[in-house]
C-alpha positions in Angstrom: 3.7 123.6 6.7 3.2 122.8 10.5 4.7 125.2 13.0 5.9 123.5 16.3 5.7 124.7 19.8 8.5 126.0 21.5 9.5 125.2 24.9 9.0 127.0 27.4 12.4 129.2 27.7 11.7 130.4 31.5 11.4 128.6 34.6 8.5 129.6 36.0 8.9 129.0 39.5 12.5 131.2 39.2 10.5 134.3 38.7 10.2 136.8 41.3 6.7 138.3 41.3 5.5 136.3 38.4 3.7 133.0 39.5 3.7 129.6 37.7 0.0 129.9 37.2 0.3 133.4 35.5 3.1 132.0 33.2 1.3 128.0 32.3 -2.4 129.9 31.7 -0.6 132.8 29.6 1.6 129.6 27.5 -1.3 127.4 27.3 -4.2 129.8 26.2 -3.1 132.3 24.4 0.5 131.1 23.3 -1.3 127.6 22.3 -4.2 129.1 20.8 -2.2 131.3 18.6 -0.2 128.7 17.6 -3.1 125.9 16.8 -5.0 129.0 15.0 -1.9 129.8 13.0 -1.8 125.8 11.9 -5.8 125.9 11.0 -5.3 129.0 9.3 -2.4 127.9 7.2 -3.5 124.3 6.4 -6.8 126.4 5.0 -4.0 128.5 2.9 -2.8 125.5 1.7 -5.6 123.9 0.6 -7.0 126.5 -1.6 -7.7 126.1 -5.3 -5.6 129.4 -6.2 -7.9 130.1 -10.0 -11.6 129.2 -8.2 -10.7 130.9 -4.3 -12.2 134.6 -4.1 -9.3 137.0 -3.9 -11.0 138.6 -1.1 -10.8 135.2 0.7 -7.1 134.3 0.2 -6.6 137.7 1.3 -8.3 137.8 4.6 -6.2 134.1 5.6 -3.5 135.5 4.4 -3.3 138.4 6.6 -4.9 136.7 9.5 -1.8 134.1 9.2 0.2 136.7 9.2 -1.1 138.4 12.3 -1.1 135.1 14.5 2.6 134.2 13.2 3.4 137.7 14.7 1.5 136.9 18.0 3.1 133.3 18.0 6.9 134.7 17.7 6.1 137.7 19.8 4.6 135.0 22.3 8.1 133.4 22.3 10.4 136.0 22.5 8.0 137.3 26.0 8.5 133.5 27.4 12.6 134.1 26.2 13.2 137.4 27.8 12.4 136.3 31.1 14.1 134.3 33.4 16.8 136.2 35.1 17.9 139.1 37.3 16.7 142.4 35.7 19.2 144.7 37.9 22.0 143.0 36.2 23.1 143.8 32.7 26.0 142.4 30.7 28.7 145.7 29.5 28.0 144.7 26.0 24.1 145.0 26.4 24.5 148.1 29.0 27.2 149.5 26.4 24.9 149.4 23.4 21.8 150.8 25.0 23.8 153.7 26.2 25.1 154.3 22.9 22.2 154.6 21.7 19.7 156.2 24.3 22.2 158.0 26.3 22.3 155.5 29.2 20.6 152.2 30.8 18.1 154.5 32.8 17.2 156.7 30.2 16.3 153.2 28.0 14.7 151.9 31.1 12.2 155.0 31.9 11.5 155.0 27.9 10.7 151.2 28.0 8.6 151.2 30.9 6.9 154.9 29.9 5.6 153.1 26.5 4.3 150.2 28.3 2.3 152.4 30.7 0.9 153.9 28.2 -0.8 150.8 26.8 -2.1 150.5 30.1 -6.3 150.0 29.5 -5.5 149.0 25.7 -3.4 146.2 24.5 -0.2 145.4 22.6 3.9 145.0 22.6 6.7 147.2 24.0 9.4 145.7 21.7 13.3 146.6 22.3 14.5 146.2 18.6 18.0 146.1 16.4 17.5 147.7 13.6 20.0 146.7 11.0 19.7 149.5 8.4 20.9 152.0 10.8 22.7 149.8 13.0 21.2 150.7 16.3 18.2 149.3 19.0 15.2 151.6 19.6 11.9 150.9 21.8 8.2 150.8 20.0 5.1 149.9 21.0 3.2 147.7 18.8 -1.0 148.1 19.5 -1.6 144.6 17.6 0.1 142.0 16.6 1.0 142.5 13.3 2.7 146.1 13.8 6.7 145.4 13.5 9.3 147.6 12.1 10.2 146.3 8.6 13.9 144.6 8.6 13.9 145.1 12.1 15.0 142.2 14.8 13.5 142.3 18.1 15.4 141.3 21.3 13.2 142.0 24.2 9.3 141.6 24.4 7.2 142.8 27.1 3.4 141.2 26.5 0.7 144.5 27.4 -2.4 142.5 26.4 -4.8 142.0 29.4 -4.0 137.9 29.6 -0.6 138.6 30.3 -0.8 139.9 33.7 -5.1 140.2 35.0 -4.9 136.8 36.4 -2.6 138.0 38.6 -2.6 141.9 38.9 -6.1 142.8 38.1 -5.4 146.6 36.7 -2.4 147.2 38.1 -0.1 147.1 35.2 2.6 149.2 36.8 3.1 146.7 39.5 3.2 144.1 36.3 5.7 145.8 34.4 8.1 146.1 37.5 7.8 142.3 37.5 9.0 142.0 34.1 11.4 144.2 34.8 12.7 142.3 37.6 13.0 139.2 35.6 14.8 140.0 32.4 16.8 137.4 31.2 19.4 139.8 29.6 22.2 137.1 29.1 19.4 136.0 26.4 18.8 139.2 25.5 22.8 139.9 25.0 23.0 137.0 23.0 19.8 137.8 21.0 21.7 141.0 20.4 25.1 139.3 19.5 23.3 137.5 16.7 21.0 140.6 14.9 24.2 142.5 14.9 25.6 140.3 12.3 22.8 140.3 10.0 23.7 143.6 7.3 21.8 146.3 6.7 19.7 146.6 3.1 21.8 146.7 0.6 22.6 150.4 -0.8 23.0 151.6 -4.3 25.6 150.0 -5.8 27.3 152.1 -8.8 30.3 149.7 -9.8 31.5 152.5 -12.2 31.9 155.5 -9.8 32.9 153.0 -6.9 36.3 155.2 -6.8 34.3 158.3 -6.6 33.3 159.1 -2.7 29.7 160.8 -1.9 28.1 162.5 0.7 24.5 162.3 2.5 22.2 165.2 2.0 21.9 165.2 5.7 25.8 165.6 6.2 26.0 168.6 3.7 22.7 170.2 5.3 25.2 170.0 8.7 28.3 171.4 6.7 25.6 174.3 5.5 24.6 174.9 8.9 27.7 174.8 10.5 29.1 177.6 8.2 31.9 174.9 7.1 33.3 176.5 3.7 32.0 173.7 0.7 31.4 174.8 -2.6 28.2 173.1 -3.9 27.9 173.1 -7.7 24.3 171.8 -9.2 25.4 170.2 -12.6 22.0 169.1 -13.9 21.7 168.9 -17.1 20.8 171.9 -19.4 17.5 170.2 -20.7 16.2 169.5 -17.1 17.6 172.6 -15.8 15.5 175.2 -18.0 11.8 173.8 -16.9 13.8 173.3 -12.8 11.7 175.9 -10.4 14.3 175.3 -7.5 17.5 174.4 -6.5 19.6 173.6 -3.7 20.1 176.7 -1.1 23.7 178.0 -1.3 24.2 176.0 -4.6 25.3 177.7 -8.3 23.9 175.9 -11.5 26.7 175.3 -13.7 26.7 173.2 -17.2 28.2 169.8 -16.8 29.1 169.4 -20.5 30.8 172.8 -19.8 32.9 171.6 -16.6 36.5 172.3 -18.1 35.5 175.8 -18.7 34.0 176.5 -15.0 36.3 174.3 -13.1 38.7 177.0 -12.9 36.2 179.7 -11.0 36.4 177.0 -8.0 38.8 176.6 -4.9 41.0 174.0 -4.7 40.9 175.2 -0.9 37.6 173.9 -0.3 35.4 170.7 -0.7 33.3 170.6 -3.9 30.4 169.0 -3.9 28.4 167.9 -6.9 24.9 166.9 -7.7 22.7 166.4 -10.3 18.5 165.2 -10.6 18.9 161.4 -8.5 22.2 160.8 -7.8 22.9 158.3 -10.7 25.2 159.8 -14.0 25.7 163.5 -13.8 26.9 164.6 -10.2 28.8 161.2 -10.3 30.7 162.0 -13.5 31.3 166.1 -12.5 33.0 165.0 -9.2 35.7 162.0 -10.8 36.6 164.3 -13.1 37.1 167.6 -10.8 38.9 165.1 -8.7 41.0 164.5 -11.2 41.9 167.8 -11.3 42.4 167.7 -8.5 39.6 168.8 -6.3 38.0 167.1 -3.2 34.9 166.9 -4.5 32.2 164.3 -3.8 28.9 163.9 -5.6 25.6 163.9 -3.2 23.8 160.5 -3.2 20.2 161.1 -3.8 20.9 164.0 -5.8 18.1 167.1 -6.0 15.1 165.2 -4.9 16.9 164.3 -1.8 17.7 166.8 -1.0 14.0 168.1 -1.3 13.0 165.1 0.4 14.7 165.7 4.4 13.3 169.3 3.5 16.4 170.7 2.7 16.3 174.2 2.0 15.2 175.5 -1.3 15.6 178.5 -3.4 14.5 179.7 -7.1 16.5 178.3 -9.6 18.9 181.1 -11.0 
């Protein structure tokens, strides 16, 4: 395979406080050389006899390919986010980084915070949509190869020293007031527009209890908390339950092959919830049929060792 250059996105002489020389050396030597590298690299790959090749050798290509793809994307989403006026943002992109920072300034002094940080080292200050959760953060990325898995990043602002010494010597504040001046956010918007269509990671799919609704760990740690009324009953079975050394805080061990018996201590008043070892059979199975009789009960997904796992609060088992 042959990766191909990409155009330059920007104009360079548009920018205000970013020269045309700054922009064609940063495109040309370090953009270019990534790219070539990456070719070399992968033509190298390609060419290896996969039973004779030291693992150790496909190994180190491999990751450096994967490191200089990083840098060559990463290159091109830097050349993409510039371009236009950095005062002015679109209410879609202004709406969704206040959503989800609390407001434009607050992403703003975050962004530029992390970049000055990295001032003296080198790396990426990456504004990224994160699909599984369906919202953009900011993270700084000291290599090239450091990216948040799944994620889809929108705005890049380039922290190694080629990106600005030409130019600015050491004074990366009066750099990253530059970049800030001349974000294209229009690209940035529609760079958003499109990784808000791609869907999170799939979740557990249970096709028989898809009638039966559940319940985070998280949201029932906030209903304990809150001192909301919910009845939580811990239905693992017997055999598991007499070597258990802990269970759910505010939770009562009761016998799911027993259910019809206990069902009647409960309130009909209150919100049941049910779980067993995972989150798989057991908790699923208590709550459909304490719905049936009529309870609002839900089963917690992740069951026990979820719980345990956001350090959910434990007690002996009784």
């Amino acid at each position: 395979m042959k990766y191909r250059i990409a155009p330059l996105f920007c104009r360079p002489w548009t920018l205000n406080g970013m020269s045309p020389r700054l922009i064609e050396s940063h495109y040309e030597h370090n953009y270019g050389a990534a790219l070539n590298r990456l070719n070399s690299v992968t033509r190298e790959l390609e060419a290896l006899d996969g039973k004779t090749t030291p693992a150790q050798v496909t190994s180190r290509l491999s990751r450096e390919q994967s490191t200089l793809l990083n840098s060559t994307l990463l290159h091109e989403l830097y050349f993409a986010s510039l371009g236009g006026d950095g005062r002015t943002l679109s209410d879609t992109i202004a709406s969704a980084l206040s959503r989800d920072f609390g407001s434009v300034d607050r992403w703003r002094s975050e962004f530029i915070a992390l970049a000055e940080a990295l001032t003296g080292d080198a790396g990426w200050i990456l504004l990224t949509y994160v699909p599984r959760d369906g919202r953009l953060m900011n993270h700084s990325a000291s290599d090239h190869a450091e990216s948040i898995a799944g994620g889809i990043p929108i705005l890049a602002l380039d922290m190694y020293e080629h990106a600005y010494h030409i130019e600015y010597g050491a004074n990366t504040t009066a750099y990253i007031a530059a970049f800030m001046r001349n974000i294209h956010w229009d690209a940035v918007e529609a760079r958003y527009t499109d990784a808000i269509k791609v869907l999170p990671p799939r979740s557990l799919d249970q096709p028989e209890f898809k009638d039966v609704p559940s319940i985070t760990p998280e949201e029932v740690q906030e209903m304990l908390s809150s001192g909301k009324p919910v009845q939580i009953i811990d239905t693992r079975p017997r055999h598991y339950s007499t070597r258990a050394q802990d269970m759910v805080e505010g939770a009562v061990w009761r016998d799911p092959e027993r259910l019809e018996e206990w069902m009647a201590s409960l309130s009909k008043d209150e919100p049941v919830v049910t779980f067993c070892v995972y989150g798989f059979h057991i908790g699923c199975q208590s709550a459909a049929a304490l719905r049936k009789a009529g309870f609002d009960a839900r089963y917690m997904a992740g069951g026990h060792y979820a719980w345990k796992a956001i350090k959910g609060p434990v007690k002996l088992f009784e």
